[in-house]
KOLGU-4560 file (N, C-alpha, C; in nm, 3 decimals, padded with zeros to 5 digits):
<recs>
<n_xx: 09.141 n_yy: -00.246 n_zz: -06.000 ca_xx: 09.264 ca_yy: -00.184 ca_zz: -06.046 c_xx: 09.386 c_yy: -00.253 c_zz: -05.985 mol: A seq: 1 type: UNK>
<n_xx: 09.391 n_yy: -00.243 n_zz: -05.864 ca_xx: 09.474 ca_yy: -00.325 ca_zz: -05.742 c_xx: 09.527 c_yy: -00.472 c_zz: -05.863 mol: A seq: 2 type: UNK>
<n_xx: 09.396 n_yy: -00.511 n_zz: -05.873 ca_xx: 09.411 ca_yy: -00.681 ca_zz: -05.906 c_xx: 09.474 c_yy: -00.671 c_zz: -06.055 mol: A seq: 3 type: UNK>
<n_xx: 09.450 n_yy: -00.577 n_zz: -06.105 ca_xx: 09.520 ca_yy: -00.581 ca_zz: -06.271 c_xx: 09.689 c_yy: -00.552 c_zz: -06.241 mol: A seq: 4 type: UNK>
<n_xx: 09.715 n_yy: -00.516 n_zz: -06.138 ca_xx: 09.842 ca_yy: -00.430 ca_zz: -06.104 c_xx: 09.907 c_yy: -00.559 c_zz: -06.047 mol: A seq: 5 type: UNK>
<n_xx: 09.855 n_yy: -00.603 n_zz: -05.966 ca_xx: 09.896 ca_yy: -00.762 ca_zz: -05.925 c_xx: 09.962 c_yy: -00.880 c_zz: -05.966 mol: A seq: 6 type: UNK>
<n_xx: 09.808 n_yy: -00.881 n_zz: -06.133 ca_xx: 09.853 ca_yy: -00.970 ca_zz: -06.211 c_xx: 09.982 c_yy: -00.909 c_zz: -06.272 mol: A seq: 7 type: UNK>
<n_xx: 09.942 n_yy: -00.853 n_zz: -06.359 ca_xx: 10.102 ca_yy: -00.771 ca_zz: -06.386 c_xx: 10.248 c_yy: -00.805 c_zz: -06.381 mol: A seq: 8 type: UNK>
<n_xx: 10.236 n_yy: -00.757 n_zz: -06.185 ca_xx: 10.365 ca_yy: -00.784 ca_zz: -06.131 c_xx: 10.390 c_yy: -00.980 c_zz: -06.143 mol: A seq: 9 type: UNK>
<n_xx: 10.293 n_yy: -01.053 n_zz: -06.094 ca_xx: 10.312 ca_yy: -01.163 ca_zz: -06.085 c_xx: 10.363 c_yy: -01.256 c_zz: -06.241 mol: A seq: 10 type: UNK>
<n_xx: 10.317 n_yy: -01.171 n_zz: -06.347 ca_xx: 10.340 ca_yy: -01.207 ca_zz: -06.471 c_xx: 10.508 c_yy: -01.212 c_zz: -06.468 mol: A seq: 11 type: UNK>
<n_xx: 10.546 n_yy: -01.019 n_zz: -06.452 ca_xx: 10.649 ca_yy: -01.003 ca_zz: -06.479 c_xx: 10.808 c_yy: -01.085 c_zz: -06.405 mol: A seq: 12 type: UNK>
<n_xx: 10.696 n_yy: -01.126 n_zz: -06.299 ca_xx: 10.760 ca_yy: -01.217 ca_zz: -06.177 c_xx: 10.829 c_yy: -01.338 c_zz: -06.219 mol: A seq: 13 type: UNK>
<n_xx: 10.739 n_yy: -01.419 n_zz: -06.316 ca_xx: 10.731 ca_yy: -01.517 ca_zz: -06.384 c_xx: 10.794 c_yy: -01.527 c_zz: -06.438 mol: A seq: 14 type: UNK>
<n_xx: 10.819 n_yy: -01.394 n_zz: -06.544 ca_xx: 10.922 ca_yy: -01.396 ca_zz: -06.696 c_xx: 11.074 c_yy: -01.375 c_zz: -06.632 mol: A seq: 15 type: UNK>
<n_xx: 11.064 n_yy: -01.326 n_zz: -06.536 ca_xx: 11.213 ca_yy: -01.304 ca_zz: -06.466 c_xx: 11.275 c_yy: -01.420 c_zz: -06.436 mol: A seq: 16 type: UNK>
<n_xx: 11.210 n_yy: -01.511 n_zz: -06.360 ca_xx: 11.240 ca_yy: -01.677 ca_zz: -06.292 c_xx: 11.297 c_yy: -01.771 c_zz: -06.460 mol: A seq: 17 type: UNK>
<n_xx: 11.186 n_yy: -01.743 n_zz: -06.544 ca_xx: 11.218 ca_yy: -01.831 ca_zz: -06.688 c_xx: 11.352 c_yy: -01.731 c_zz: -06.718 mol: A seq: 18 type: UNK>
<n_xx: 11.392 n_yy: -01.599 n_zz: -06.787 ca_xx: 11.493 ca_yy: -01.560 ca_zz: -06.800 c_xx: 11.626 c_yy: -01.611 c_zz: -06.719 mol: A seq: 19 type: UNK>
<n_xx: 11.603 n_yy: -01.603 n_zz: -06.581 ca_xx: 11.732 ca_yy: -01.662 ca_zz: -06.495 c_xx: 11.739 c_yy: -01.783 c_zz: -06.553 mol: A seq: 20 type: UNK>
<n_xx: 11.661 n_yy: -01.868 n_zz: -06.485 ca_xx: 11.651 ca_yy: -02.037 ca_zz: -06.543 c_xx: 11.796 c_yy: -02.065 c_zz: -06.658 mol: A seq: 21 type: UNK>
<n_xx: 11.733 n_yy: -01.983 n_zz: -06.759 ca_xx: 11.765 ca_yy: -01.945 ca_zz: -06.915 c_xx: 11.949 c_yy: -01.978 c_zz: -06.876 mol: A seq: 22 type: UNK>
<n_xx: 11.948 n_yy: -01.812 n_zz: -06.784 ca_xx: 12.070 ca_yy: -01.737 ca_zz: -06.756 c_xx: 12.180 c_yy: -01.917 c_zz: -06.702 mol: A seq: 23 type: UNK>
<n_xx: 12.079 n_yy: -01.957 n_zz: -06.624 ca_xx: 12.145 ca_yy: -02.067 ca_zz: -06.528 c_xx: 12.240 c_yy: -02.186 c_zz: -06.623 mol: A seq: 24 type: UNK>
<n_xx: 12.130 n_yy: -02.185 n_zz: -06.693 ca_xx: 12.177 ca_yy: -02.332 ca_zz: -06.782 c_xx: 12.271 c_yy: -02.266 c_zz: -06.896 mol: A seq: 25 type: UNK>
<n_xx: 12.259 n_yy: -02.151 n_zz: -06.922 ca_xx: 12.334 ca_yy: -02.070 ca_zz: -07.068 c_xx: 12.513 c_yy: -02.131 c_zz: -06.957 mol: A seq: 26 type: UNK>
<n_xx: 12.503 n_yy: -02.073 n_zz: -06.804 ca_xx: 12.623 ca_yy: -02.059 ca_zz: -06.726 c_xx: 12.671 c_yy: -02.198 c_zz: -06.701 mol: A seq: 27 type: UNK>
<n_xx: 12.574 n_yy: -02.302 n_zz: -06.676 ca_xx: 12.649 ca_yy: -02.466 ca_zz: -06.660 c_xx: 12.678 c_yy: -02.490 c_zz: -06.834 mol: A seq: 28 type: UNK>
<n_xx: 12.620 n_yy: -02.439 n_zz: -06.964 ca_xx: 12.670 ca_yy: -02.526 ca_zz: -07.061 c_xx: 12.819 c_yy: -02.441 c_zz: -07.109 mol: A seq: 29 type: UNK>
<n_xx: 12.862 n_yy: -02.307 n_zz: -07.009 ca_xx: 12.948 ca_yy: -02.259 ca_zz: -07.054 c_xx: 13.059 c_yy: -02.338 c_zz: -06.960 mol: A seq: 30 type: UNK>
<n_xx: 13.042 n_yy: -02.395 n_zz: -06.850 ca_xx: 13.142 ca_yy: -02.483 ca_zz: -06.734 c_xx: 13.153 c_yy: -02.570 c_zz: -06.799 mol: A seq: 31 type: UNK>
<n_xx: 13.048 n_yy: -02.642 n_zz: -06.841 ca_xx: 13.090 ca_yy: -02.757 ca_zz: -06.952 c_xx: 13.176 c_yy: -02.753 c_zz: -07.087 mol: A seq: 32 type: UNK>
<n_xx: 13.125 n_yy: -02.663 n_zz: -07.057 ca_xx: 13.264 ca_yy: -02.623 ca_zz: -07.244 c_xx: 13.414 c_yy: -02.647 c_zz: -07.214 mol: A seq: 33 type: UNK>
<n_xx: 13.408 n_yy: -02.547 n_zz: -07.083 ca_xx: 13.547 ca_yy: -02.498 ca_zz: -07.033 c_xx: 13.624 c_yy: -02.647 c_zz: -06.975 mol: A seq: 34 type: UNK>
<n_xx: 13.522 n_yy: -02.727 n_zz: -06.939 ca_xx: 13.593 ca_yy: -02.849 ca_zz: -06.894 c_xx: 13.632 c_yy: -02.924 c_zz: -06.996 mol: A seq: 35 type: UNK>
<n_xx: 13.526 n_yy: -02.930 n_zz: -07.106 ca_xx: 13.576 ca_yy: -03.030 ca_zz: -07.236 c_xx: 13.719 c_yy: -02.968 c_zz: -07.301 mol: A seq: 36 type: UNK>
<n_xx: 13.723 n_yy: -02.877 n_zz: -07.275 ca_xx: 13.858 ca_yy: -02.801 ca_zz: -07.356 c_xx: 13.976 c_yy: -02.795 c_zz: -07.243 mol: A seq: 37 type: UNK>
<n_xx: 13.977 n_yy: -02.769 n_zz: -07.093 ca_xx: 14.060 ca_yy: -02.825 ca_zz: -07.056 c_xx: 14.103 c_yy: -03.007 c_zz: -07.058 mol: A seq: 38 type: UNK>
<n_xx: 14.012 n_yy: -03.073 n_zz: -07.061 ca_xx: 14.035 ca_yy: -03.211 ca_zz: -07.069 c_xx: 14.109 c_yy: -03.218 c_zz: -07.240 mol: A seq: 39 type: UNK>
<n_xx: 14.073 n_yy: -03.138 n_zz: -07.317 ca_xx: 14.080 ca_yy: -03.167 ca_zz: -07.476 c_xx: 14.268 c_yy: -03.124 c_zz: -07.459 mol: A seq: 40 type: UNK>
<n_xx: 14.281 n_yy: -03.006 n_zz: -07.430 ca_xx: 14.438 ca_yy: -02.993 ca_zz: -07.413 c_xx: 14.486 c_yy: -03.077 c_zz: -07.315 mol: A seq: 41 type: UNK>
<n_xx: 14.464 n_yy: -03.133 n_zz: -07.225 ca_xx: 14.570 ca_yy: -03.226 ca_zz: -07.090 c_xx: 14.571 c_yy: -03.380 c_zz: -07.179 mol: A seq: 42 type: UNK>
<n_xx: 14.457 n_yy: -03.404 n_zz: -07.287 ca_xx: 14.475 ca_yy: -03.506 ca_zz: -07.381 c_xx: 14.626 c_yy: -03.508 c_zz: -07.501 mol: A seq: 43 type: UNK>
<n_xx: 14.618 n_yy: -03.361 n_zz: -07.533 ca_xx: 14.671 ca_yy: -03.341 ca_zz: -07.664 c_xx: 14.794 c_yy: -03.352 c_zz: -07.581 mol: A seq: 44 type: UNK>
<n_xx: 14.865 n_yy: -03.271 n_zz: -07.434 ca_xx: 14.958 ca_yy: -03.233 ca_zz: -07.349 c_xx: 15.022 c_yy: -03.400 c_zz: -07.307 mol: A seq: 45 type: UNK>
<n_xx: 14.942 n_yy: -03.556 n_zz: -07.334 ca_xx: 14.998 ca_yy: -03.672 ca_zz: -07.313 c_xx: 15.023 c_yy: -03.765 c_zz: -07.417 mol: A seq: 46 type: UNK>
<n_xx: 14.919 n_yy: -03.673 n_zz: -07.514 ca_xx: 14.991 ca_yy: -03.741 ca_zz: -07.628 c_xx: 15.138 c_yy: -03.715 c_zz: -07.704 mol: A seq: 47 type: UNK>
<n_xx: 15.149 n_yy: -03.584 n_zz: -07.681 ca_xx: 15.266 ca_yy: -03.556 ca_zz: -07.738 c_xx: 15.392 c_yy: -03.584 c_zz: -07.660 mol: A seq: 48 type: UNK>
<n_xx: 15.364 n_yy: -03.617 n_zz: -07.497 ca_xx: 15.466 ca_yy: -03.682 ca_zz: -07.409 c_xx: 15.447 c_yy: -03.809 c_zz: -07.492 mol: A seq: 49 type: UNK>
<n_xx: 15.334 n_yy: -03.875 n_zz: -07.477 ca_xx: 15.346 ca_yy: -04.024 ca_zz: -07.538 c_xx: 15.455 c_yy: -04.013 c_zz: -07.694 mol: A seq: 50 type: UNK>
<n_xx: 15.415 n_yy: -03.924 n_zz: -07.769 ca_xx: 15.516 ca_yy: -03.915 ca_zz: -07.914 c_xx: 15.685 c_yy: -03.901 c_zz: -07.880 mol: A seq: 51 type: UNK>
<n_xx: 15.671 n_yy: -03.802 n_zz: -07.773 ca_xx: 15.812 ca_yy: -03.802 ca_zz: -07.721 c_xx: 15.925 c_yy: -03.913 c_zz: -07.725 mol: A seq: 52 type: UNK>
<n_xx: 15.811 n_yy: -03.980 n_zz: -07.608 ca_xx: 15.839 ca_yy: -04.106 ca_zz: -07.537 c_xx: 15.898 c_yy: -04.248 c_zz: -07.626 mol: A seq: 53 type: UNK>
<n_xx: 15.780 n_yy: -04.243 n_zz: -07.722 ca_xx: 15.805 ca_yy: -04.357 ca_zz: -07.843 c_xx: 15.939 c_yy: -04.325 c_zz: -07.933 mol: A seq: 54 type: UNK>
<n_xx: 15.974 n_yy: -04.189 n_zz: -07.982 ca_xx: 16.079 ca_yy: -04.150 ca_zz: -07.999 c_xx: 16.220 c_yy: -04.189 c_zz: -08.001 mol: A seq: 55 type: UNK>
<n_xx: 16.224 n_yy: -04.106 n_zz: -07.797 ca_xx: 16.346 ca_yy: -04.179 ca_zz: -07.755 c_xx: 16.341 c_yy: -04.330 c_zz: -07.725 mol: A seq: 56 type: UNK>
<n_xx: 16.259 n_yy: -04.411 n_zz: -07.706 ca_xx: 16.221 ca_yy: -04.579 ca_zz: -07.710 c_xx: 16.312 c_yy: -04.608 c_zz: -07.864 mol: A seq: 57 type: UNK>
<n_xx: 16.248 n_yy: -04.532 n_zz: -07.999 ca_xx: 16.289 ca_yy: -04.616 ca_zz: -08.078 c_xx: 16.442 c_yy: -04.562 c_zz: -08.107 mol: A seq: 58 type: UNK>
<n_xx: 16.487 n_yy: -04.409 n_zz: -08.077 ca_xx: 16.643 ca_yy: -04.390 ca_zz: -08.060 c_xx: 16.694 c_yy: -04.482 c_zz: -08.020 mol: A seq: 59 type: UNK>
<n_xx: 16.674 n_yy: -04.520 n_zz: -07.895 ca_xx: 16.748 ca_yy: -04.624 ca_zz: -07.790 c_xx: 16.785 c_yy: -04.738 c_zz: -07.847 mol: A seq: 60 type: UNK>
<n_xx: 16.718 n_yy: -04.783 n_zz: -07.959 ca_xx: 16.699 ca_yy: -04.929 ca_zz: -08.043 c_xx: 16.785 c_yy: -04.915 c_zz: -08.180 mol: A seq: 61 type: UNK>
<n_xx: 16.824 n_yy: -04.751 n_zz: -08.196 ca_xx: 16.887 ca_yy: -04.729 ca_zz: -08.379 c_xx: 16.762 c_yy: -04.731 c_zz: -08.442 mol: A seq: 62 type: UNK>
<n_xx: 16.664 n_yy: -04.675 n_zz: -08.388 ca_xx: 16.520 ca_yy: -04.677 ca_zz: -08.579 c_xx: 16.522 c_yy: -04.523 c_zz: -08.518 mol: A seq: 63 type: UNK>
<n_xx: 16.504 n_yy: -04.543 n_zz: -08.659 ca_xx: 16.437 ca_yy: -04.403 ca_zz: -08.711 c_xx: 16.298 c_yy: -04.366 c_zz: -08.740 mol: A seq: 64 type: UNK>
<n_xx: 16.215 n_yy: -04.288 n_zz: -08.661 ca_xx: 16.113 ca_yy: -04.241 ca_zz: -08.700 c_xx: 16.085 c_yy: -04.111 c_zz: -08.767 mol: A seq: 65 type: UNK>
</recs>
């Protein structure tokens, strides 16, 4: 009886470790997200300095963009 009660627990032991695991990697591919999307705006945040930039460059010259 003992030993059926054992296995059991050791099963349920098992499925807990794979669930976390699960939990672990679900939590690094959500850090990864959060980084691609801060990097994705600090991209968009130099390009539009860069548009700025070209702007007043071609003011400075008389063109018009």
């Amino acid at each position: 009886m003992f030993e059926l009660f054992a296995v059991g627990l050791e099963m349920q032991k098992r499925m807990i470790d794979v669930q976390m695991q699960g939990v672990e990697a679900a939590r690094d591919m959500v850090d990864a997200a959060q980084r691609n999307v801060q990097a994705g705006m600090a991209a968009t945040q130099a390009n539009g300095s860069g548009v700025k930039a070209m702007k007043k460059w071609m003011n400075m010259w008389g063109l018009r963009g």
